[in-house]
C-alpha positions as CSV (number, residue, x, y, z in Angstrom):
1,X,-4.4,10.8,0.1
2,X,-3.9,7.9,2.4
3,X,-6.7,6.3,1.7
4,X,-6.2,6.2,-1.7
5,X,-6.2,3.2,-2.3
6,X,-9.3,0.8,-1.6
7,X,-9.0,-3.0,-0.5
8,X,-9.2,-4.5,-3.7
9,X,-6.1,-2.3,-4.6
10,X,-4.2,-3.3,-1.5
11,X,-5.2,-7.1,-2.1
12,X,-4.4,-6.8,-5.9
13,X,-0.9,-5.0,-4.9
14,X,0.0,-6.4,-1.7
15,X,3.9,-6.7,-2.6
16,X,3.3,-2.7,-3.7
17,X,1.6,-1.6,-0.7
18,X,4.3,-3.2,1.6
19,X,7.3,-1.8,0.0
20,X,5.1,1.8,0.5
21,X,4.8,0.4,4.0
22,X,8.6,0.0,4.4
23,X,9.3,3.6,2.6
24,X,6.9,5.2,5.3
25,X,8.4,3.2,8.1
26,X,12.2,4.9,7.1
């Protein structure tokens, strides 16, 4: 789901959530 992931994920893989960012945003 979206909200997979929790904040400590996000701030652990910050590069990894903004290339998922970037893929969602094409």
């Amino acid at each position: 789901g979206k909200n997979a992931y929790t904040k400590a994920e996000v701030s652990r893989h910050n590069t990894r959530t903004d290339c998922w960012i970037i893929i969602k945003d094409k």
